[in-house]
Backbone as CSV, one residue per row, in Angstrom:
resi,resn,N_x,N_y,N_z,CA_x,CA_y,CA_z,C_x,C_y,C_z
1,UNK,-3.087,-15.018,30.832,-2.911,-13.695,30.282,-1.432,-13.379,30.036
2,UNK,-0.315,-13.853,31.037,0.736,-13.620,30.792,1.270,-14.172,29.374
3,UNK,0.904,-15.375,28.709,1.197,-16.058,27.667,1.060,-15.204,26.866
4,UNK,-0.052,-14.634,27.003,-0.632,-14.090,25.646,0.332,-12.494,25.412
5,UNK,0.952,-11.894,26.700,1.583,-10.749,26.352,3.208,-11.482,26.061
6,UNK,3.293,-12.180,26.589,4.513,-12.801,26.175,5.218,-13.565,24.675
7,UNK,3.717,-13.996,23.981,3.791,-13.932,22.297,3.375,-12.789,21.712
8,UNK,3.011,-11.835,22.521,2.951,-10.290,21.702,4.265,-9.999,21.740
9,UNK,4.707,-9.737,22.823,6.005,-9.171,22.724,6.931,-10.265,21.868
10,UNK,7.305,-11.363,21.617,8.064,-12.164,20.373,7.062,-11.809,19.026
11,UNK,6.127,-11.707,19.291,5.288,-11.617,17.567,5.781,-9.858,17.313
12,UNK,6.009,-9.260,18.264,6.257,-7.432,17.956,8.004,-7.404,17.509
13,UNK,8.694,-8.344,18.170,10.236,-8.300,17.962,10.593,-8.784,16.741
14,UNK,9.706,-9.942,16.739,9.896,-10.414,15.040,9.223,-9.315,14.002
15,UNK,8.396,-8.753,14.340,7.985,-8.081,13.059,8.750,-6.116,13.233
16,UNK,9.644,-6.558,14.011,11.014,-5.142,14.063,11.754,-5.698,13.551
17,UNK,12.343,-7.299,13.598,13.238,-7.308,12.835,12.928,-7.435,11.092
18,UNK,11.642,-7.853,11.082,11.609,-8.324,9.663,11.509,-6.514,8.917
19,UNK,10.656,-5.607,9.532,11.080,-4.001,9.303,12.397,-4.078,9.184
20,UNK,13.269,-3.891,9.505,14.718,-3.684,9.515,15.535,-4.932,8.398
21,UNK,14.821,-5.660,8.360,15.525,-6.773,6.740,14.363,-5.930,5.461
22,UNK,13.559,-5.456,5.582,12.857,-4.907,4.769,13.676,-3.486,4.255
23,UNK,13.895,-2.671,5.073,14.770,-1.604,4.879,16.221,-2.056,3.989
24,UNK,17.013,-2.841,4.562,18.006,-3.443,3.656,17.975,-3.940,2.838
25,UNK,17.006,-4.347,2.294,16.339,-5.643,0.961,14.999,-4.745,1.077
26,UNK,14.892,-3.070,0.174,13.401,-2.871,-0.297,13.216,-3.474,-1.013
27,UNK,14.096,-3.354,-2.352,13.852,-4.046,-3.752,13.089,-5.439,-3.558
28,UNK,13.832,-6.144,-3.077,13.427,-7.553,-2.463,12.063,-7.792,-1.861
29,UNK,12.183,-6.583,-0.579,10.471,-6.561,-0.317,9.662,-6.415,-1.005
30,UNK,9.898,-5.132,-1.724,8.672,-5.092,-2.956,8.380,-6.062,-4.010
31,UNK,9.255,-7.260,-4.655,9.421,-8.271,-5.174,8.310,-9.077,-5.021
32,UNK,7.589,-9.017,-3.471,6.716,-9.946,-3.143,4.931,-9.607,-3.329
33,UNK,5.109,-8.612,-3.998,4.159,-7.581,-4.397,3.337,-8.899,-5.115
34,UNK,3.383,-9.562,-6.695,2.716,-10.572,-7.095,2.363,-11.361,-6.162
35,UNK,2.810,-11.833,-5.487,2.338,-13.160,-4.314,1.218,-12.495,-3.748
36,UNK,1.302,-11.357,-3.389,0.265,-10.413,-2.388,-0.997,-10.742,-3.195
37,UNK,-0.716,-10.076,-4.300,-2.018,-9.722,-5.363,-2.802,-11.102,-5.515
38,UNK,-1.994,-12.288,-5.760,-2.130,-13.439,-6.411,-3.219,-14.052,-5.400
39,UNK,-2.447,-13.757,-3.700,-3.185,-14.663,-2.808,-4.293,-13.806,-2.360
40,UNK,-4.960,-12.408,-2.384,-5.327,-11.552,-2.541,-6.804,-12.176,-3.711
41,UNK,-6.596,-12.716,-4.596,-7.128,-12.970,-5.944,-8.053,-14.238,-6.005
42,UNK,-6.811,-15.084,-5.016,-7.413,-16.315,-4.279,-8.338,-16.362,-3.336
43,UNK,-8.206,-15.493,-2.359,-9.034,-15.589,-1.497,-10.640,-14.967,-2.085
44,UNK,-10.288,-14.070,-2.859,-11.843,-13.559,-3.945,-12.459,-14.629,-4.390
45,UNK,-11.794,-14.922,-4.521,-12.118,-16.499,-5.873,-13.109,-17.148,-5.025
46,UNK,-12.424,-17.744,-3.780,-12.882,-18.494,-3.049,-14.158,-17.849,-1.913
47,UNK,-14.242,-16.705,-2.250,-15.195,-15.996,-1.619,-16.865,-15.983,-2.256
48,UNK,-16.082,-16.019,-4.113,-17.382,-15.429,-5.037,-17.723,-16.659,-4.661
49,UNK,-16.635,-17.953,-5.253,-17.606,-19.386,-5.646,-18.015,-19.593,-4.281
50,UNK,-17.786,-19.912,-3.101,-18.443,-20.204,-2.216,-19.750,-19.731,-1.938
51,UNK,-19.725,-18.607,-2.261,-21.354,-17.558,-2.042,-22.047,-17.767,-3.329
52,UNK,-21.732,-18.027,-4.049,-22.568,-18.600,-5.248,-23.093,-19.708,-4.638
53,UNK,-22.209,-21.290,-4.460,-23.067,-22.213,-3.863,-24.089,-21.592,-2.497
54,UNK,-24.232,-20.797,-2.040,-24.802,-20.480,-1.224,-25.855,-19.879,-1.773
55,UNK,-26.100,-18.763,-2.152,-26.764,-18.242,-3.056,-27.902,-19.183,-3.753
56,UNK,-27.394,-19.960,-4.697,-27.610,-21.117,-5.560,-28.716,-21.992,-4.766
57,UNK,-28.540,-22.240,-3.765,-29.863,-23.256,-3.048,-31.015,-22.247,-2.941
58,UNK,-30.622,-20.818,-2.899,-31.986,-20.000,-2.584,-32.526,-19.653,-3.523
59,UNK,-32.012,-19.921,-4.935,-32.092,-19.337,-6.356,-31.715,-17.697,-6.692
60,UNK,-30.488,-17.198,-5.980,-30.189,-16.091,-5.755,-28.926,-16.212,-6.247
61,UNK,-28.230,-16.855,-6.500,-26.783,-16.947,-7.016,-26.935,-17.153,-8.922
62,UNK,-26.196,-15.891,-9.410,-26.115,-15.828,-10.991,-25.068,-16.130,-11.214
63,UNK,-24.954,-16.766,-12.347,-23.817,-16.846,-13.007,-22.558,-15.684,-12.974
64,UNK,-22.953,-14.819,-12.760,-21.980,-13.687,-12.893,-20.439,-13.717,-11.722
65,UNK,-21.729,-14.316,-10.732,-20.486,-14.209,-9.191,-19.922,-15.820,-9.330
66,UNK,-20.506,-16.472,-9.905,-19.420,-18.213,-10.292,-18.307,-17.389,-11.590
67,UNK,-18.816,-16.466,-12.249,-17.508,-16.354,-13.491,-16.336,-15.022,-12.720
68,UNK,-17.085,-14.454,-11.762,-16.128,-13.801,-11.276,-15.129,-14.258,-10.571
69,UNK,-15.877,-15.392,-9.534,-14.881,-16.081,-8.893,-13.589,-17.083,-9.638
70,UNK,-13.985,-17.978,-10.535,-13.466,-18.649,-11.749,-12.373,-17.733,-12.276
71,UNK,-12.719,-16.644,-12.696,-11.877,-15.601,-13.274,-10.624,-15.122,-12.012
72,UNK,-11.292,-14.954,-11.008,-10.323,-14.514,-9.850,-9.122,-15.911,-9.891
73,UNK,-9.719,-16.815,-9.469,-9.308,-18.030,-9.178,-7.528,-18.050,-10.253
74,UNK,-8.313,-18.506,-11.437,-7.225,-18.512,-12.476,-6.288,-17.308,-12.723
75,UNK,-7.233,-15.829,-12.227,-5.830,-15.016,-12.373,-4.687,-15.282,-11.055
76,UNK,-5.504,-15.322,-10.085,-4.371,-15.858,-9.045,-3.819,-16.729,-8.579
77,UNK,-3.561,-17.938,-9.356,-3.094,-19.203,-9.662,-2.017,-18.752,-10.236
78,UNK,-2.402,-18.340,-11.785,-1.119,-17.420,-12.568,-0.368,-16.602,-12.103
79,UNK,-1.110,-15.773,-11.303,0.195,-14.811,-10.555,1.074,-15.391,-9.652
80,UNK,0.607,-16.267,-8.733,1.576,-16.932,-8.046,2.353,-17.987,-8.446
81,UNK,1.519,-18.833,-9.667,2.722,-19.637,-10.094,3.612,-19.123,-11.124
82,UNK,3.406,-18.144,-11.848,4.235,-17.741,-12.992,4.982,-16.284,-12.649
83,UNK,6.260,-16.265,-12.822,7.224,-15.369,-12.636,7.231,-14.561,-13.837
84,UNK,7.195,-14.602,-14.950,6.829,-13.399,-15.860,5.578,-12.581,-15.259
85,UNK,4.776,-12.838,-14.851,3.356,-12.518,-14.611,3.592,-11.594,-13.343
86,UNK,4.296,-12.332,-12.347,4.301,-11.680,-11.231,5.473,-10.443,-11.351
87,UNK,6.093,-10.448,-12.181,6.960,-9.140,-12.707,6.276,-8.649,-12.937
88,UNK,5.411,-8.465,-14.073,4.499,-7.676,-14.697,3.909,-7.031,-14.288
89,UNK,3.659,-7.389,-12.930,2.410,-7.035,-11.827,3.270,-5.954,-11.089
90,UNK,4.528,-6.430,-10.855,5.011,-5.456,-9.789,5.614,-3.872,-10.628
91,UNK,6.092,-4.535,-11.765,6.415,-3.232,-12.659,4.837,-2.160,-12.781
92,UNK,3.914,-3.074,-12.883,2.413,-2.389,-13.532,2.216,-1.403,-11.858
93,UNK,2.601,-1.986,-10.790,2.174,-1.550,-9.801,2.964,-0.432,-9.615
94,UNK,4.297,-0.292,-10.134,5.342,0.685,-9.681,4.400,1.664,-10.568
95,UNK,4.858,1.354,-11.660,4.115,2.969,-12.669,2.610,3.071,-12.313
96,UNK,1.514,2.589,-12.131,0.631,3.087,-11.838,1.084,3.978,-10.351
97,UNK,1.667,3.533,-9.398,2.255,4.651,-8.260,2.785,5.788,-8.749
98,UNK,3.663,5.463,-9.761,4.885,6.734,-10.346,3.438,7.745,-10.599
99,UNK,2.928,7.178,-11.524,1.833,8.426,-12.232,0.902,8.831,-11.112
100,UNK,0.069,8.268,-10.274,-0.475,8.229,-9.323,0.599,10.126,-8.617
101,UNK,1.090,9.665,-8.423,2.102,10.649,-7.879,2.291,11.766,-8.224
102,UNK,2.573,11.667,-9.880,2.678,12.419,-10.662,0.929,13.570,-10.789
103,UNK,0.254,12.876,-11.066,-0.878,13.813,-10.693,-1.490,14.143,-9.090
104,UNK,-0.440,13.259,-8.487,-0.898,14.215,-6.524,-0.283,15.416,-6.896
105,UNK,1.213,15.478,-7.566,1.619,16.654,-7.745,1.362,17.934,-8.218
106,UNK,0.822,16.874,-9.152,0.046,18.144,-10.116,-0.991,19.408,-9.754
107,UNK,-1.599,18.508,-8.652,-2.741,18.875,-7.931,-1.768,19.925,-6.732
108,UNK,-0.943,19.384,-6.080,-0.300,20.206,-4.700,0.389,21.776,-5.312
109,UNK,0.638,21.496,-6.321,1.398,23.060,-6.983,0.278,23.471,-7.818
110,UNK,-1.036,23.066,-8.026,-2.239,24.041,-8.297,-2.707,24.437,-6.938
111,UNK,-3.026,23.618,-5.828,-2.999,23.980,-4.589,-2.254,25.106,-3.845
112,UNK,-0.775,25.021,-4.520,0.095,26.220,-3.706,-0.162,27.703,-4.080
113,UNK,-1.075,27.593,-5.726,-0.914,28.969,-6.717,-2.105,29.594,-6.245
114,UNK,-3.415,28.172,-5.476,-4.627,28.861,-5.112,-4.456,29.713,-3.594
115,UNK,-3.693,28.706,-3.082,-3.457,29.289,-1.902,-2.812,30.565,-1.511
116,UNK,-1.668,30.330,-2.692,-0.729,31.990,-2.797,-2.168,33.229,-3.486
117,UNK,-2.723,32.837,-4.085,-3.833,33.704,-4.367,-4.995,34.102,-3.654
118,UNK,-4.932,33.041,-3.019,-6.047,33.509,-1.613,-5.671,34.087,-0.607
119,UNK,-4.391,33.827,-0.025,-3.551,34.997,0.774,-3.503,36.281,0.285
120,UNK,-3.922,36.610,-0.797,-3.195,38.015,-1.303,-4.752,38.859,-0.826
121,UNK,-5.191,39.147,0.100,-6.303,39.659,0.752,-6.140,40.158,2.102
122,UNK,-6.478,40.898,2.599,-6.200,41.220,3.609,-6.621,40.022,5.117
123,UNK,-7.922,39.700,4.796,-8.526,38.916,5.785,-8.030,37.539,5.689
124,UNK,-7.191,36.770,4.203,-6.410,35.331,4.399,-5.427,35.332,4.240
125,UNK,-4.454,36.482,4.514,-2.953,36.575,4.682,-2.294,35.840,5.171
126,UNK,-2.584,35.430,6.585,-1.982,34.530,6.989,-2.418,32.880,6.460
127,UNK,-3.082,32.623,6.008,-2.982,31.252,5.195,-2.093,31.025,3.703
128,UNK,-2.136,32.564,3.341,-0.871,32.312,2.044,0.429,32.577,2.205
129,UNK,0.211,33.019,3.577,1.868,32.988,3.558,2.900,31.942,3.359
130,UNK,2.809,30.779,3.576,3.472,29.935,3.177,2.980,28.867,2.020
131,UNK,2.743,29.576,1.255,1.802,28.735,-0.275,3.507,28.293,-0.704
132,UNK,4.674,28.492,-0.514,5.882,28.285,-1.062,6.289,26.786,-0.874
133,UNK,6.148,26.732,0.216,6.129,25.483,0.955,5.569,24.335,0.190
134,UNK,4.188,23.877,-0.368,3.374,23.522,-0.798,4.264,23.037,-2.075
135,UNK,4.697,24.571,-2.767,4.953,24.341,-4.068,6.486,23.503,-4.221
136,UNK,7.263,23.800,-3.197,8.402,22.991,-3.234,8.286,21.509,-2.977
137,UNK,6.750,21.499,-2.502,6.956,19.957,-1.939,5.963,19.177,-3.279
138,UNK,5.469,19.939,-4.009,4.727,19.566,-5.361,5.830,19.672,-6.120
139,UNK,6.688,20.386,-6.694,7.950,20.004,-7.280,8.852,18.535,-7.282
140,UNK,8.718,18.741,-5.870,10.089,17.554,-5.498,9.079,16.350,-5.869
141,UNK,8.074,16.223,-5.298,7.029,15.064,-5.624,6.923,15.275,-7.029
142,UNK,6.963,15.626,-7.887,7.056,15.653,-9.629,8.303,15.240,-10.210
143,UNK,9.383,15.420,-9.312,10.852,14.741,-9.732,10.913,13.465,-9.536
144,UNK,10.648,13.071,-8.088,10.117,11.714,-7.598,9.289,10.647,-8.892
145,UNK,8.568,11.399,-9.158,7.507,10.578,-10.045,8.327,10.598,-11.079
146,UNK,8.423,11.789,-11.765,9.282,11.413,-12.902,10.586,10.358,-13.213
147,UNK,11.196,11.003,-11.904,12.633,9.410,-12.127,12.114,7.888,-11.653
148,UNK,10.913,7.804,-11.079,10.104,7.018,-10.773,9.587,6.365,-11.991
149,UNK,9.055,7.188,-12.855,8.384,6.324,-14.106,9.606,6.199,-15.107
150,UNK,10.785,6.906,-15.048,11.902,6.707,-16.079,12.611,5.310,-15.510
151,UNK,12.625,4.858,-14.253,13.335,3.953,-13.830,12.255,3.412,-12.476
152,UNK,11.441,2.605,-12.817,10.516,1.841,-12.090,10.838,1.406,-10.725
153,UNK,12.307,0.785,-10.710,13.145,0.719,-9.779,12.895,1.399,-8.081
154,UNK,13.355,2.757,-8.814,13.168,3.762,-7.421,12.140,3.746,-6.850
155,UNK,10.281,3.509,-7.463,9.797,3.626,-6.422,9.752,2.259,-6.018
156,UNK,9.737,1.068,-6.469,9.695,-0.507,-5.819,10.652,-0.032,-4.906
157,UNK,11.974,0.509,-4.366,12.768,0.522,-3.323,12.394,1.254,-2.715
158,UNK,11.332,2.302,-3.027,10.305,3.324,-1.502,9.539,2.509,-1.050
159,UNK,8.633,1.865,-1.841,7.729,1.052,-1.233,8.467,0.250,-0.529
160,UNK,8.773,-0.635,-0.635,9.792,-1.309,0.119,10.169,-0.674,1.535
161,UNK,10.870,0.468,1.405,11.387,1.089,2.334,10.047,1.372,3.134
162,UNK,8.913,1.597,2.810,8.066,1.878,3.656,6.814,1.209,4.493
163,UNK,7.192,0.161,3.632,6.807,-1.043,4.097,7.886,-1.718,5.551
164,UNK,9.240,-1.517,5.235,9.746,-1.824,5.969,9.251,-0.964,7.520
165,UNK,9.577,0.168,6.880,9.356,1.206,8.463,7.792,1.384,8.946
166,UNK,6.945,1.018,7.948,5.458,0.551,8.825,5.461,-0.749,9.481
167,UNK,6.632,-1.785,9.275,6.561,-3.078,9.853,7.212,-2.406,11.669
168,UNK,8.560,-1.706,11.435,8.869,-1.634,12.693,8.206,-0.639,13.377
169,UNK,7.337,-0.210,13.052,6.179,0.853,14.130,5.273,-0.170,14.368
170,UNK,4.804,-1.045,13.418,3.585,-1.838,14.404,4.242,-2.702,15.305
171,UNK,5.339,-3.224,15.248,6.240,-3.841,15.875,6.137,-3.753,17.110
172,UNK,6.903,-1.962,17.184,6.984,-0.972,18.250,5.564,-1.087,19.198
173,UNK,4.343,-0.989,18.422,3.623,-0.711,18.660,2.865,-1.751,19.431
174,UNK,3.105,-3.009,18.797,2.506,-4.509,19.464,3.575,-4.342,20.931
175,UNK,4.481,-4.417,20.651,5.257,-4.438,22.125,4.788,-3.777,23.029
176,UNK,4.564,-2.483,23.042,3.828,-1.583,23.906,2.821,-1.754,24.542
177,UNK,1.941,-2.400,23.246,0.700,-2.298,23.895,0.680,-3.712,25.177
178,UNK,1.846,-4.563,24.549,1.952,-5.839,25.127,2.374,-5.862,26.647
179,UNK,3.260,-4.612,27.006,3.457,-4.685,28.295,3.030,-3.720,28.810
180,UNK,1.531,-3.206,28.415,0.629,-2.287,29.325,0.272,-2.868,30.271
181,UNK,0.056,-2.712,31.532,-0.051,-3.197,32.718,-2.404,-3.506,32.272
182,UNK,-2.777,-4.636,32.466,-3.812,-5.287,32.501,-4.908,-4.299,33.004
183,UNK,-5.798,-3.909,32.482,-6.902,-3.200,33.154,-7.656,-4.133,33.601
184,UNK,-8.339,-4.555,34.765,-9.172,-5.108,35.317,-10.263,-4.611,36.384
């Protein structure tokens, strides 16, 4: 048992430091976005065709889940071996976020106008009182998106960044749990 808390705690330190090279190198982190997708694509692949041959002896496997897998297969071959492709992917991924964003916003400052309107009653006063709040934070999230989709950039270096700082909380978090004293 001791072994085993003793590669938690090195498997939790390594993945604080790799948080903390993630934070300094977002751009970089997010870079690896195609590889994700690619091996992501692979493992589908290898999921459909396998369950097809499976399928297939019972007379339950269609063609559909061999062309899905086939199809997976070759897109994620391409993504991982080809560097135009895997750009493509990470730019496609930034702006679908940017816009993504762009309509959370949209939604949080219709949220703030319902809310400021539902406060104006005697009995939900206190829930509209701070509808302001809401709307400043639907604003700023609409600037975000916007310099986000004008320059793709900025959000690949959030993601990044937040990727980094979810690496050093589970980190944090493996360590902890690693030197909880043994329930038995």
């Amino acid at each position: 048992m001791k072994l085993v808390k003793v590669f938690a705690i090195i498997w939790g330190v390594l993945m604080v430091i790799s948080g903390f090279f993630c934070l300094v190198n977002p751009t970089l982190t997010y870079a690896g976005t195609g590889y994700v997708i690619g091996a992501a694509m692979l493992f589908d692949a290898f999921a459909h065709i396998y369950a097809w041959f499976q399928l297939r002896k019972t007379k339950e496997g269609d063609g559909w889940l061999l062309a899905i897998g086939i199809l997976s297969l070759i897109s994620g071959l391409i993504l991982i071996t080809d560097v135009a492709a895997q750009l493509f992917m990470e730019i496609y991924v930034a702006y679908m976020a940017g816009i993504w964003l762009l309509i959370h916003a949209g939604i949080v400052i219709a949220n703030a106008f319902l809310i400021r309107k539902a406060g104006q009653s005697k009995e939900t006063r206190a829930i509209g009182r701070n509808w302001w709040v809401l709307l400043i934070l639907g604003i700023l999230m609409c600037i975000f998106a916007v310099l986000g989709l004008m320059n793709p950039t900025i959000i690949m270096a959030a993601i990044g960044t937040f990727i980094g700082l979810g690496t050093i909380m589970a980190g944090c978090e493996t360590i902890t749990i690693a030197m909880l004293p043994a329930i038995e």
